[in-house]
C-alpha positions as CSV (number, residue, x, y, z in Angstrom):
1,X,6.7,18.3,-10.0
2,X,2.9,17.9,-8.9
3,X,2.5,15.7,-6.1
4,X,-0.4,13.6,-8.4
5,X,2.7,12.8,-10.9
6,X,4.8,12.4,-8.2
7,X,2.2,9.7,-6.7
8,X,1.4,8.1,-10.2
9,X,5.4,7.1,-10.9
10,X,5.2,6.1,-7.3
11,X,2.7,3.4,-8.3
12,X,3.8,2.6,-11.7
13,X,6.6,1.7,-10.1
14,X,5.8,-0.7,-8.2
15,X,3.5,-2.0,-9.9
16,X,6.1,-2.6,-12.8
17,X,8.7,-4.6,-10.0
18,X,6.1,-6.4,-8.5
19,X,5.1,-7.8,-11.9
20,X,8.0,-8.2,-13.5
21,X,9.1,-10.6,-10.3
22,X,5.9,-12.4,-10.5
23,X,5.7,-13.1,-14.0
24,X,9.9,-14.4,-14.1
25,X,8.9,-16.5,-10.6
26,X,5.5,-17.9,-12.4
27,X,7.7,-18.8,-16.0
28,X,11.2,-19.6,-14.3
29,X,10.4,-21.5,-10.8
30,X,8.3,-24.8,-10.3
31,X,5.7,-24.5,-7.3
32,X,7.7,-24.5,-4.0
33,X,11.0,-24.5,-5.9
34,X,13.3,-22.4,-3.2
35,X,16.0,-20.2,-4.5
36,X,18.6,-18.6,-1.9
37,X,19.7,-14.5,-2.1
38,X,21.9,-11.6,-0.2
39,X,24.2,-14.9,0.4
40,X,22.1,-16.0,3.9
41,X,19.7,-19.2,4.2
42,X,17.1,-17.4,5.6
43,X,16.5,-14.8,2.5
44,X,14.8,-16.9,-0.1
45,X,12.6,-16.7,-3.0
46,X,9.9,-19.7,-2.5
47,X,7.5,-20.0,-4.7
48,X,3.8,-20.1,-3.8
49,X,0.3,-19.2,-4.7
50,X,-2.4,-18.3,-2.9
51,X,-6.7,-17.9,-3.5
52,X,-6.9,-15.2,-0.7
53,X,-5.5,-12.2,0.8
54,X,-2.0,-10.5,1.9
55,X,0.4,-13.4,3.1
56,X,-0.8,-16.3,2.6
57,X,-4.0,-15.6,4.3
58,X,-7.4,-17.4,3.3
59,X,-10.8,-16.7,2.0
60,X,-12.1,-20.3,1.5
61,X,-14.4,-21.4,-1.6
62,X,-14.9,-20.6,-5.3
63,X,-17.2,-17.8,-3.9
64,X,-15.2,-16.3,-1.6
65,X,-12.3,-15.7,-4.2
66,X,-14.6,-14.1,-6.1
67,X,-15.9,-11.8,-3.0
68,X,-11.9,-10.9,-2.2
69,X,-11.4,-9.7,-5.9
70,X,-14.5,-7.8,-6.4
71,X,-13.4,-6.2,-3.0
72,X,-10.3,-5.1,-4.1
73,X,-11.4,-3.7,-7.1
74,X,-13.8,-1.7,-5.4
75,X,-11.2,-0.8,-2.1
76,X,-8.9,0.4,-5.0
77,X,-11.7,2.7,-6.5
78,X,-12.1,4.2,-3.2
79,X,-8.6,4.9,-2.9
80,X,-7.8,6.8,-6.2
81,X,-11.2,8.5,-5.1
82,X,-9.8,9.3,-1.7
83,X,-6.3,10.2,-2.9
84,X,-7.8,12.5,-5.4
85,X,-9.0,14.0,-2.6
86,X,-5.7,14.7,-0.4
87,X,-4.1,15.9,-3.4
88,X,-6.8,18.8,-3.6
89,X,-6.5,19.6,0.1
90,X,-2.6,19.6,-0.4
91,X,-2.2,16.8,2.4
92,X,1.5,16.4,3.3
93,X,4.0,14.4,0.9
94,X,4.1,11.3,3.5
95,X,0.3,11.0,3.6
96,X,0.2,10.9,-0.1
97,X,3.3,8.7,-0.4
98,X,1.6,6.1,2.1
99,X,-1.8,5.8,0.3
100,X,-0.2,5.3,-2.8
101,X,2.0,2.2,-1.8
102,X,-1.3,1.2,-0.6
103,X,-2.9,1.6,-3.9
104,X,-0.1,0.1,-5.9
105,X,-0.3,-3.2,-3.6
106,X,-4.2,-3.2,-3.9
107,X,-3.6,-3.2,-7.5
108,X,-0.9,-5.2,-8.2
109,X,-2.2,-8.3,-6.4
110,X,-5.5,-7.2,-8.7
111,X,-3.4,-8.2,-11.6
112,X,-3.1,-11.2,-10.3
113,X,-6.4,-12.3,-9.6
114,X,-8.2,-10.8,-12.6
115,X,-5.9,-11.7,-15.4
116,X,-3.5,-14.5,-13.8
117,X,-5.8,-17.5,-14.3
118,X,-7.0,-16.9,-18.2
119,X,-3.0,-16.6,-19.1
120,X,-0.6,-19.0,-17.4
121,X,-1.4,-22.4,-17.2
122,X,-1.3,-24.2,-14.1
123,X,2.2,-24.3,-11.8
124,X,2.2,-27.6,-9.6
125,X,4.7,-29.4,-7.5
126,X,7.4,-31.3,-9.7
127,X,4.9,-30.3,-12.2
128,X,7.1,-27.9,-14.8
129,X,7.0,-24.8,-15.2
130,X,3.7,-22.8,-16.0
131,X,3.6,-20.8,-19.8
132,X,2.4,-17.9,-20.2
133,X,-0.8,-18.1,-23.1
134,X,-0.6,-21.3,-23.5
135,X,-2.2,-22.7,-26.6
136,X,-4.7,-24.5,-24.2
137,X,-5.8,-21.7,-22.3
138,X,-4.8,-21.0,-18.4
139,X,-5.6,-22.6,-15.2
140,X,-8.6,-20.5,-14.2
141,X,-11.2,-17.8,-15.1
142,X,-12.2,-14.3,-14.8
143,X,-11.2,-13.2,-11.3
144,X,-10.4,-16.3,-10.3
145,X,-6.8,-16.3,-10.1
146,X,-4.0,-16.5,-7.6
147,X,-1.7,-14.2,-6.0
148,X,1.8,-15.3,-6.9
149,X,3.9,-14.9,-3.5
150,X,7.7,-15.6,-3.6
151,X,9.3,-13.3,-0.6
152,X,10.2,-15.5,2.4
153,X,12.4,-14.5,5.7
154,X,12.6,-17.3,8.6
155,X,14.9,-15.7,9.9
156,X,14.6,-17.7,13.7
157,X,13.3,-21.1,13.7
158,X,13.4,-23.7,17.1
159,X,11.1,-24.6,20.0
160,X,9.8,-22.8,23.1
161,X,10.9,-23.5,25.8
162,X,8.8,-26.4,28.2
163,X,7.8,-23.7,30.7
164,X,6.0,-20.8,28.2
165,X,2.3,-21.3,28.7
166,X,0.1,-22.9,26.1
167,X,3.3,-23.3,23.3
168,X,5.7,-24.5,25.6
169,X,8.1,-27.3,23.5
170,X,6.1,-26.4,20.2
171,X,8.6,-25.7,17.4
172,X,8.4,-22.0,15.9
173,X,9.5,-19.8,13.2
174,X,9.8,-16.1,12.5
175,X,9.3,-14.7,9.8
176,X,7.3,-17.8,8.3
177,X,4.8,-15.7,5.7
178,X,5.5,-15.7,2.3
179,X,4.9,-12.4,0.8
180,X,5.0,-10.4,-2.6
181,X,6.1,-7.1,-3.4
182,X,2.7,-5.9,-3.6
183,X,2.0,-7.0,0.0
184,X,5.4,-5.4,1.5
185,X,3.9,-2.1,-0.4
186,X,0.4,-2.1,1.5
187,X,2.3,-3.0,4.8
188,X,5.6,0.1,3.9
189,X,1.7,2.4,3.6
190,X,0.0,1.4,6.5
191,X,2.9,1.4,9.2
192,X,4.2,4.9,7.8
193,X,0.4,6.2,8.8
194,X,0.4,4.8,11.8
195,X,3.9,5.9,13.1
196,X,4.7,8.9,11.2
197,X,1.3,10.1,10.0
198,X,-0.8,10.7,13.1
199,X,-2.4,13.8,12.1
200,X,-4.5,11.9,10.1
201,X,-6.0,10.5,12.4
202,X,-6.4,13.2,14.9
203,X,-7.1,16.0,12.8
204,X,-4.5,18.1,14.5
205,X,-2.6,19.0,11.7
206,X,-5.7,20.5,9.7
207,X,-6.6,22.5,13.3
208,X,-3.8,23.7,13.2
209,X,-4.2,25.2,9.2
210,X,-7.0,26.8,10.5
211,X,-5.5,28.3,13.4
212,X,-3.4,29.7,11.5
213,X,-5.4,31.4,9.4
214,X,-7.9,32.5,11.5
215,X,-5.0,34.2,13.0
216,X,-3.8,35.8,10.0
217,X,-7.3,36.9,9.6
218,X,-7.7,38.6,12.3
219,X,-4.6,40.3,12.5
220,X,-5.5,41.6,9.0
221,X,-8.7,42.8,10.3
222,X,-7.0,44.7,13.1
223,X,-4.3,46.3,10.8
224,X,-7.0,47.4,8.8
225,X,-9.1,49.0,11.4
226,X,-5.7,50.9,13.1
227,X,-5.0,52.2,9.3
228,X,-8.7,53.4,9.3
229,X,-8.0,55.1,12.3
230,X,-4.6,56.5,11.4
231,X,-6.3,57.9,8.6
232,X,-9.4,59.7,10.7
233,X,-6.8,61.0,13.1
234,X,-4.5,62.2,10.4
235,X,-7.2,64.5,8.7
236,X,-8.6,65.5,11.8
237,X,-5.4,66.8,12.5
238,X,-5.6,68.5,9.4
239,X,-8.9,70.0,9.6
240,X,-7.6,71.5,12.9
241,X,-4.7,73.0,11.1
242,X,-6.9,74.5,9.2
């Protein structure tokens, strides 16, 4: 199988779990509406939105929703370009595994802010539950929508302890972001480069392809310059026979 199809059911994929969980949170949950799984309290699905980027993070204003979605669209433009690219110069499985996940994030929280806002209508607190089309028309407008997050793992909560400098006696919690599929895709990408695709960064690996075959090349060369002289001797030899 080419790596391209290989990398294209990769991000189908995920784009088709990450939506699917979205769209059942967004028609099935009320906002902050908690739901327990894997039979621990700190494994939940909670049920948030957000205007801004990966985790919960903020880019404040009408304007600067608008800025993080056009963004987005064009980050994932660069990377189809850029994976294009790899595939061509036969990069490694991994590398093309990792940028993928990446791209499938990019575009799944895309969905979201493109197309979320013109057909759900709006999820509140003890509100309901939103609709998908409804008759009214949704919540927001043309890349103005939010990212649906729903993932949430605090797995330690407490206080530090009086003598820790600057947050001593402040309560804490780890892991307190709440994240989507899409986000834990872009994260899965990035931390496989950085631990287990170094190469890319140093440009050893693709040295090292062309050690290799300037080696090759110039053992060819030499071969074929001992043959030409195998040959010369041989019908010397011959001539001398003669």
């Amino acid at each position: 199988m080419k790596s391209s199809v290989k990398i294209s059911i990769v991000v189908f994929l995920v784009l088709l779990i990450d939506q699917a969980l979205k769209i059942w949170v967004k028609t099935h949950m009320e906002y902050g509406e908690e739901i327990r799984f894997l039979g621990v309290d700190w494994a939940l699905i909670h049920f948030v939105e957000n205007n801004g980027m990966a985790f919960g993070l903020q880019l404040g204003g009408s304007y600067g929703k608008l800025i993080l979605s056009l963004f987005r669209i064009v980050a994932v433009g660069f990377l189809v370009y850029y994976i294009r690219i790899l595939i061509q110069e036969k990069a490694k499985f991994g590398l093309l595994l990792s940028f993928g996940l990446i791209l499938a994030g990019a575009v799944g929280n895309i969905v979201d802010s493109v197309f979320y806002g013109l057909i759900f209508s709006e999820s509140s607190y003890h509100g309901g539950i939103a609709q998908l089309f409804p008759p009214e028309g949704g919540y927001g407008s043309f890349l103005h929508g939010k990212v649906v997050d729903m993932l949430y793992f605090p797995l330690i909560e407490g206080n530090f302890p009086n003598w820790v400098p600057v947050w001593g006696g402040e309560h804490f919690m780890f892991f307190k972001p709440v994240f989507n599929i899409a986000d834990a895709a872009i994260s899965a990408g990035v931390i496989n480069i950085l631990l287990f695709q170094r190469s890319f960064f140093s440009g050893s690996e693709k040295k090292k392809d062309v050690e290799i075959e300037t080696t090759a090349t110039v053992a060819n060369e030499l071969a074929d310059d001992q043959r030409i002289k195998d040959e010369v001797e041989q019908k010397k030899g011959e001539e001398d026979g003669l």
